[in-house]
Every structure is written in C-alpha cells, then in structure tokens.
C-alpha positions in Angstrom: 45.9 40.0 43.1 47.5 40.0 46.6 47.1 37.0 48.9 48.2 37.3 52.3 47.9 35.5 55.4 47.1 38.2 58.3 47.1 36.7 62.3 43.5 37.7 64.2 45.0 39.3 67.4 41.9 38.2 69.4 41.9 34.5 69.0 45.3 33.9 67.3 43.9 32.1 64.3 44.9 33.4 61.1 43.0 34.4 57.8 43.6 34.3 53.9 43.0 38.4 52.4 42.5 38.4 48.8 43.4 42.0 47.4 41.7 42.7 43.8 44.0 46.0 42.5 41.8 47.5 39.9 44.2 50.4 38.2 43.5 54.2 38.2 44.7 56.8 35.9 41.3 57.5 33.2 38.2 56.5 32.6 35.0 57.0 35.4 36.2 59.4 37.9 39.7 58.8 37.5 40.0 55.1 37.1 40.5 52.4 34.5 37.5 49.9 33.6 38.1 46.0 33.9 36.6 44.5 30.6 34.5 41.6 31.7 33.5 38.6 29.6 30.2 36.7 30.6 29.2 33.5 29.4 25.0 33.2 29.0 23.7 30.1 28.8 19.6 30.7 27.8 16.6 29.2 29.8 14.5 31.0 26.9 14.0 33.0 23.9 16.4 35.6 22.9 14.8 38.4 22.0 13.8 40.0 25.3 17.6 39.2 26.8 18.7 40.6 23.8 16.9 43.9 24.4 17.2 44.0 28.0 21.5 44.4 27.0 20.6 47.1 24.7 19.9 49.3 27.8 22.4 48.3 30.2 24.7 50.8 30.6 27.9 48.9 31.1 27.1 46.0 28.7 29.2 47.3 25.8 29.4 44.9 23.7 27.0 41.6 22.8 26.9 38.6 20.6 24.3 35.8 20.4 26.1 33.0 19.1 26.5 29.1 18.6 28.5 26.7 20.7 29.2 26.8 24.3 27.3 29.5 25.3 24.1 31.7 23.5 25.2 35.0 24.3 28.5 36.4 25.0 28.4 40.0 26.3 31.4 41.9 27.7 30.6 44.4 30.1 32.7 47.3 32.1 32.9 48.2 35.5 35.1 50.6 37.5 35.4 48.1 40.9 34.8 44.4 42.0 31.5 45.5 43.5 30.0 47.4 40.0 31.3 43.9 38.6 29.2 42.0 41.0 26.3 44.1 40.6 26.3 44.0 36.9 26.4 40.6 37.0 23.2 40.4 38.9 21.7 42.5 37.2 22.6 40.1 34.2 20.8 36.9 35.6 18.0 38.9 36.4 17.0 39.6 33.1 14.1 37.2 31.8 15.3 34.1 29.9 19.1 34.3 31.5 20.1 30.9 32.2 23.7 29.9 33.5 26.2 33.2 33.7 30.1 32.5 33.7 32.4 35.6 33.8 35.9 36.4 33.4 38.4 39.1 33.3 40.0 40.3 30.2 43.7 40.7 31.1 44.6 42.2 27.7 42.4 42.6 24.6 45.4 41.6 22.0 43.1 41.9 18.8 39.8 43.5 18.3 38.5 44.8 15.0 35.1 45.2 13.2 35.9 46.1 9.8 36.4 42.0 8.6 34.4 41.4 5.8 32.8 38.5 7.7 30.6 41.5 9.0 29.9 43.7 6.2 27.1 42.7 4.0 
C-alpha cells in the first residue's frame, strides 16, 4: 500500500491517497488473485448460507465452524472492487449476520490430506 499526501491545486488543502497494488503476472486476464478471508457471524440457520457459497464463483473455499465466528470462507478476487462486491454479495445472502474480512498476505501452510479429515 502507498500513502501519500497530494496538495489540491484549487483550494490549497491537501489530501491522504491510499494506493492498493494488487500484482499481475497469471491468473484472470493476466493478474494474480488476492486470497480473502471473511469472518460470518450467523443471524440464522446454516443450511441455506451454506448453499448459497456453493454457487458463488469466487468463494473457494468454506468452513462452518465453532468459536469466534460460524463460517469462515475465503474467497478470490482479481481487484479491490471484485473484493468489495463479493463481499456484498456475501451479506446478502439469507441468514448472513456480521462479515469481517481480511487479506491473506502469504498462505504458509495449507493441506487436506490430515487424517483429522479423512473418515
């Protein structure tokens, strides 16, 4: 993130410009995806939030669990504005409560073949 502060010319009064750099090089079109992790809180049953991530394109991952939070999806966008609209889309959806997000700024482990998820 870049923060500047930039003069107005007009009236002489100066403003704070925060710059998001999202990276290019693969993915969409040519750039990267920013993981995203969302907090859910629930203000109702799970099973229709639970279904509505199944067909959201850029939720790509989705656990409904205990403590803090109910559900924690992690979803990928391409820009701050995809972000923003995923997001929305995300307390939208029928029984979404409180929504926190954040930005993965390294994924340092991630595996699925723990026996804590076999059966």
């Amino acid at each position: 993130m870049v923060i500047s502060t930039l003069p107005l010319l007009a009236s002489k009064k100066c403003f704070t410009l925060a710059v998001s750099a999202w990276p290019t090089g693969s993915g969409s079109r040519g750039r990267t995806a920013a993981p995203v992790g969302v907090g859910l809180r629930l203000a109702g049953t799970p099973g229709p939030l639970l279904d509505a991530f199944k067909v959201l394109p850029s939720v790509i991952f989705v656990a409904h669990t205990l403590g803090r939070f109910d559900v924690l999806p992690t979803i990928r966008a391409f820009s701050s504005a995809e972000t923003l609209t995923v997001l929305d889309e995300i307390r939208a959806l029928p029984g979404a409560g409180t929504v926190e997000s954040w930005t993965h700024l390294e994924v340092t482990n991630e595996t699925y073949s723990s026996p804590l998820f076999s059966r």
